[in-house]
C-alpha positions as a Python dict, from the first residue, in 0.01 Angstrom:
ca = {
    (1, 'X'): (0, 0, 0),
    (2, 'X'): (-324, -161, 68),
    (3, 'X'): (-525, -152, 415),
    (4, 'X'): (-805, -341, 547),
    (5, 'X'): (-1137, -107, 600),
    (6, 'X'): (-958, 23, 965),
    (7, 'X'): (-651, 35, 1072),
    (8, 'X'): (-633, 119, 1444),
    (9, 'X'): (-578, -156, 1624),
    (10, 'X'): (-295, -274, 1397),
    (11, 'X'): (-167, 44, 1398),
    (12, 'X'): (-124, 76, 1783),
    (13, 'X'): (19, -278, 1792),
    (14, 'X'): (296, -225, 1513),
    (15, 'X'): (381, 115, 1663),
    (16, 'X'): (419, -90, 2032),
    (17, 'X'): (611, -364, 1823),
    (18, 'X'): (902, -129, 1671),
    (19, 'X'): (976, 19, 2036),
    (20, 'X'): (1107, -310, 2103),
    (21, 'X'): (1210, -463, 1815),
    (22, 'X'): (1601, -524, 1780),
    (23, 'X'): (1764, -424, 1502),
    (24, 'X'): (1929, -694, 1250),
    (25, 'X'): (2249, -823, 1252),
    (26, 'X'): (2403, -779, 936),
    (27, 'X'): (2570, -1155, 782),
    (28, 'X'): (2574, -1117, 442),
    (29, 'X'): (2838, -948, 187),
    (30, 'X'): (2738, -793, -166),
    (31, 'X'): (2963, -1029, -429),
    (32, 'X'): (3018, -707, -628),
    (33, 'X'): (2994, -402, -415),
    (34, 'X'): (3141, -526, -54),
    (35, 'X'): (2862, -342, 159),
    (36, 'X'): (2718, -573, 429),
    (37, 'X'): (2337, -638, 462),
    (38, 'X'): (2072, -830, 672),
    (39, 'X'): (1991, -1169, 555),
    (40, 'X'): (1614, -1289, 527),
    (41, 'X'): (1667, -1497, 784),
    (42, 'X'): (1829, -1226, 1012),
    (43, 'X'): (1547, -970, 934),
    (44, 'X'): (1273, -1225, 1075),
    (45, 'X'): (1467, -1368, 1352),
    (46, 'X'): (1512, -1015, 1450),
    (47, 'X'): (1138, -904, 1387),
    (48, 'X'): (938, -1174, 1510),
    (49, 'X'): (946, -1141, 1877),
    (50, 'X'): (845, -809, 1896),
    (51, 'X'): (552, -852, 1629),
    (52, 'X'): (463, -1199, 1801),
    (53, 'X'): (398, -1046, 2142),
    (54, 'X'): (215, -741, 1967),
    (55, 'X'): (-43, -958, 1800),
    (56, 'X'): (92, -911, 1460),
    (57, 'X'): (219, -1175, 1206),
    (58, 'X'): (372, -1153, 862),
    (59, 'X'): (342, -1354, 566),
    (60, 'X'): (501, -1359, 216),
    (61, 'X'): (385, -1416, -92),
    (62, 'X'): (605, -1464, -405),
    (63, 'X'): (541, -1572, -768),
    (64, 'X'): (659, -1555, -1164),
    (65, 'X'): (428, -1304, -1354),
    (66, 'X'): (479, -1416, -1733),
    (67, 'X'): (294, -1285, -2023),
    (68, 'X'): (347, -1298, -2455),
    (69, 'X'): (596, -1026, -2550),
    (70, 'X'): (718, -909, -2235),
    (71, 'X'): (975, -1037, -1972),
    (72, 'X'): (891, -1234, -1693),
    (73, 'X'): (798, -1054, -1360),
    (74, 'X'): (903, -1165, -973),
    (75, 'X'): (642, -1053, -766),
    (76, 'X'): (619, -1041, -398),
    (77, 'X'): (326, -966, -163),
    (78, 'X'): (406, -904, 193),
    (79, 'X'): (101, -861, 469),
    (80, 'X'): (125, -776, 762),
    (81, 'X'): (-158, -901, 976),
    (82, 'X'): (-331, -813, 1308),
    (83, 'X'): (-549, -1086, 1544),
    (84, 'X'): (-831, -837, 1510),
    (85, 'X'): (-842, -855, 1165),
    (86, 'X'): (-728, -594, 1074),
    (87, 'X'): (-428, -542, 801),
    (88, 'X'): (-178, -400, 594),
    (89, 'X'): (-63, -530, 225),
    (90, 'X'): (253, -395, 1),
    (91, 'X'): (354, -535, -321),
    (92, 'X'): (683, -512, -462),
    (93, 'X'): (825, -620, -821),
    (94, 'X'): (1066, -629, -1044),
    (95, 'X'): (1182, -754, -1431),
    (96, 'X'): (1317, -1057, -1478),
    (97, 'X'): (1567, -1209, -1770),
    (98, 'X'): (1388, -1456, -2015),
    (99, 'X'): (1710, -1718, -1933),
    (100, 'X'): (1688, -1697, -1507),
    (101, 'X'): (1795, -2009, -1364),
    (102, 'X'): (1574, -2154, -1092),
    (103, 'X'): (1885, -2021, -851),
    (104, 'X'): (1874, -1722, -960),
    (105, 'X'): (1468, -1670, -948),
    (106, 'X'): (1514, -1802, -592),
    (107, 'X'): (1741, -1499, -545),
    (108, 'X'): (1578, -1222, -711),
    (109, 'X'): (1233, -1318, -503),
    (110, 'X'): (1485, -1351, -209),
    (111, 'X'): (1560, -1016, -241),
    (112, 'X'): (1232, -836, -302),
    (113, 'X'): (1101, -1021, 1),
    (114, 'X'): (1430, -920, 223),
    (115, 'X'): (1385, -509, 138),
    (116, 'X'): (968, -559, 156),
    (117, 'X'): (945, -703, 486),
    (118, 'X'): (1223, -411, 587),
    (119, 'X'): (985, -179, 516),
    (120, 'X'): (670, -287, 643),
    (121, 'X'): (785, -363, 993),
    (122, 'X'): (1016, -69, 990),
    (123, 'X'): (1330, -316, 1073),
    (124, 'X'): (1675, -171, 1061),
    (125, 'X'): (2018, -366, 1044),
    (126, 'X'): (2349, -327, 1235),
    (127, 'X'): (2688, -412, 1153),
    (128, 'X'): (2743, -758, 1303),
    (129, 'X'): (3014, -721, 1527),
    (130, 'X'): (2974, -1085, 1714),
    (131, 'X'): (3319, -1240, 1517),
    (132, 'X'): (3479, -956, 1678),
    (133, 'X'): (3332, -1003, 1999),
    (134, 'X'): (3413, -1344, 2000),
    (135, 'X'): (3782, -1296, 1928),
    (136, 'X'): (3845, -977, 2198),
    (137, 'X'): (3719, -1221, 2455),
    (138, 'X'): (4000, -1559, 2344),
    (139, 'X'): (4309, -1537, 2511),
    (140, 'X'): (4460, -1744, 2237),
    (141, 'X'): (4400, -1621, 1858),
    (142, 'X'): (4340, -1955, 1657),
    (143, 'X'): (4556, -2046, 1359),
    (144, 'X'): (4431, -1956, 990),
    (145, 'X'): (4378, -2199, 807),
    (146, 'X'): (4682, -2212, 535),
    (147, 'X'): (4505, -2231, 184),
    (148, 'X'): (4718, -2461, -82),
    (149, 'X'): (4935, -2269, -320),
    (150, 'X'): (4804, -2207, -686),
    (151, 'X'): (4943, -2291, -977),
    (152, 'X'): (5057, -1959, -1162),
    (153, 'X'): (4890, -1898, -1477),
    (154, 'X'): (5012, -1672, -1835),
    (155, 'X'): (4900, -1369, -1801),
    (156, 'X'): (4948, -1001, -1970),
    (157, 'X'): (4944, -653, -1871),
    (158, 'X'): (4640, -455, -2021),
    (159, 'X'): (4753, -314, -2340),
    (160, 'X'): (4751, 85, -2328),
    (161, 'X'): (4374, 232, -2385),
    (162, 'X'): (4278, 350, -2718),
    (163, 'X'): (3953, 372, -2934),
    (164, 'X'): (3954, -20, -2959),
    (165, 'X'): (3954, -28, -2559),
    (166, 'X'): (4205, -244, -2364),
    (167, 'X'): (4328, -612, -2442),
    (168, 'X'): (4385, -859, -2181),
    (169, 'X'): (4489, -1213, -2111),
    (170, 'X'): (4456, -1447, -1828),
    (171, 'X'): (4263, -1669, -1645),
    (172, 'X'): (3910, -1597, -1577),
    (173, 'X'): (3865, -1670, -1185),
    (174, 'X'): (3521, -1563, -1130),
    (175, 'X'): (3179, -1533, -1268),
    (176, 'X'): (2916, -1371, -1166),
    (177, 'X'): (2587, -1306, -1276),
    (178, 'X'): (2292, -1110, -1155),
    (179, 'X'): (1935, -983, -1288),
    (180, 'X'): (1943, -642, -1435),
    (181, 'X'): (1607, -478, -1526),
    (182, 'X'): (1494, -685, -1828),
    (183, 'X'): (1809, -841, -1911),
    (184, 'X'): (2113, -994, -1672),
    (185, 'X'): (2442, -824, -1607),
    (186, 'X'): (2774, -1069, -1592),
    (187, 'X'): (3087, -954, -1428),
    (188, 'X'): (3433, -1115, -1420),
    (189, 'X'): (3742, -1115, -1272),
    (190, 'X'): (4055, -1210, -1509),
    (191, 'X'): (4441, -1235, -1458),
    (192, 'X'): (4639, -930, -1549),
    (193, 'X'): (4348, -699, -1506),
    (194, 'X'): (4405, -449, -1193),
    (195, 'X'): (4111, -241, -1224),
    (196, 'X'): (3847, -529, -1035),
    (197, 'X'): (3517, -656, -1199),
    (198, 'X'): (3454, -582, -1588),
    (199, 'X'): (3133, -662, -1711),
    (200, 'X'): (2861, -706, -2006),
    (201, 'X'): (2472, -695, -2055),
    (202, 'X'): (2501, -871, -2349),
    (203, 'X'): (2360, -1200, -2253),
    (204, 'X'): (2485, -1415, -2533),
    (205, 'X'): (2850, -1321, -2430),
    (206, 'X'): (2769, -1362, -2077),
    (207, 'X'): (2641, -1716, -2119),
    (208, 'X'): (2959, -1762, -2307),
    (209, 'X'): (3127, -1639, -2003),
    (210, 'X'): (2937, -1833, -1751),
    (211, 'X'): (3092, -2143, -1888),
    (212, 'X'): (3456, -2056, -1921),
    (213, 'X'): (3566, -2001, -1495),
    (214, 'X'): (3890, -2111, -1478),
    (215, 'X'): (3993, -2103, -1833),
    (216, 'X'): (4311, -1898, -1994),
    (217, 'X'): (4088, -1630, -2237),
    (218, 'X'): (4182, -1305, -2371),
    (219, 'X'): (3903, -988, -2328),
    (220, 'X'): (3864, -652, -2481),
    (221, 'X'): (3766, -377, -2232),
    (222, 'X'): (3685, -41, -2287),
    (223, 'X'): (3598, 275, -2034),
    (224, 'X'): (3237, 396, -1954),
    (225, 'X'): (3222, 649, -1690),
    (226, 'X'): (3397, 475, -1378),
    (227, 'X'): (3279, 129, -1541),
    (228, 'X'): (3506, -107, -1759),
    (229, 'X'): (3271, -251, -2027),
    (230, 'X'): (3351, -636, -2165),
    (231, 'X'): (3272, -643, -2540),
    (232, 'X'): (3473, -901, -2672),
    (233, 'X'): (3620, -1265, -2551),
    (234, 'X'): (3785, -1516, -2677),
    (235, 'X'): (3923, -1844, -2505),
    (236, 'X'): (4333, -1951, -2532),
    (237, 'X'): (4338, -2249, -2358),
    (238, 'X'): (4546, -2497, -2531),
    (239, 'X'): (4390, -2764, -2737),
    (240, 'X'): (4455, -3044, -2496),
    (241, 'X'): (4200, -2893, -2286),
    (242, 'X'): (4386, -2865, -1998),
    (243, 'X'): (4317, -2517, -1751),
    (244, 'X'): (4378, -2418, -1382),
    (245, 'X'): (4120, -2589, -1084),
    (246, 'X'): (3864, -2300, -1006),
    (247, 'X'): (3877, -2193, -646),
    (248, 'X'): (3597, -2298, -429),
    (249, 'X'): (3407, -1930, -394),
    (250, 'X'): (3099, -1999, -209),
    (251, 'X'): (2767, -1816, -307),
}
């Protein structure tokens, strides 16, 4: 962390700000792990009034460090700044893969600049509780919406393990993809496979993947630790082309 010659005043006036600064509702939902988190949005909606009335502001920097022969780098540089001029400065970063969307660079700097402005404000999160709340206090419940029935698809049981791992066939119904150090990790979630998300850093097959949601493929799995590792795909779907609708999973 970087500070500006004195740090005093913004000091006392952070230290007044945390006192009454509300913690974070928590609204989003890890795709791959199920823990709950604080959105960006959340984090500053919860922070600001507190720093606002303190004399302190904070503002975010974020850009695409690239150089010859190494990945790509998402930077972020968070300040945190007093009206006396004083101020604090922490800079966070992290590896990027060579083939990021724009998305997906938009979500990687999301993130660094979620846990950095955590951290410099000293912001916590709660569980959000208000759909609860919300629901104790109707007398009526309101109807789910029914969602339309799918069309079945062919599937097999995993084959038994063995040194070749485990063979399975279905339809692919999700896809996802996220960065992992200097390369990008896809997961999937196939018909006939009870054991959850399988995945691969091998980013040729995971582009491969990427563009087969929704399509009858078979996949060869085998066991790392408490990890299923995809090494090897291949797609089934007949030759007329024709495959199940993907569900609508929102990201």
């Amino acid at each position: 962390m970087r500070t500006s010659e004195t740090i005093g005043a913004v000091a006392a006036a952070l230290a007044k700000a945390q006192g009454s600064m509300a913690a974070a509702k928590r609204d989003g939902t890890n795709s791959h792990y199920g823990n709950r988190y604080a959105s960006l949005g959340r984090l500053l909606e919860a922070a600001k009034p507190s720093l606002s009335s303190n004399g302190l502001s904070v503002v975010q920097g974020s850009e695409c460090v690239e150089a010859e022969g190494v990945p790509p780098t998402g930077v972020v540089v968070t300040m945190l700044l007093h009206s006396s001029g004083e101020w604090l400065e922490s800079t966070l970063a992290v590896p990027l893969a060579a083939s990021l969307s724009y998305q997906e660079l938009g979500k990687a700097l999301t993130y660094l600049r979620r846990y950095s402005l955590a951290s410099m404000v000293g912001i916590v999160s709660d569980e959000d509780d208000d759909a609860e709340v919300d629901r104790a206090a109707r007398s009526t419940p309101e109807p789910a919406t029914p969602r339309p029935p799918r069309r079945p698809a062919p599937r097999r049981e995993a084959s038994p393990a063995g040194d070749d791992g485990r063979t399975v066939q279905g339809v692919i119904r999700d896809v996802r993809q996220t960065p992992w150090q200097d390369t990008q990790k896809t997961a999937i979630l196939i018909d006939g496979w009870s054991e959850g998300w399988c995945s691969t850093f091998d980013a040729e097959l995971g582009a491969w993947l990427a563009e087969r949601r929704g399509r009858h493929c078979e996949i060869v799995v085998k066991q790392n630790g408490k990890f299923w590792n995809l090494v090897k795909a291949q797609e089934l779907t007949p030759a007329d082309g024709k495959v199940d609708p993907p569900d609508d999973i929102p990201f």
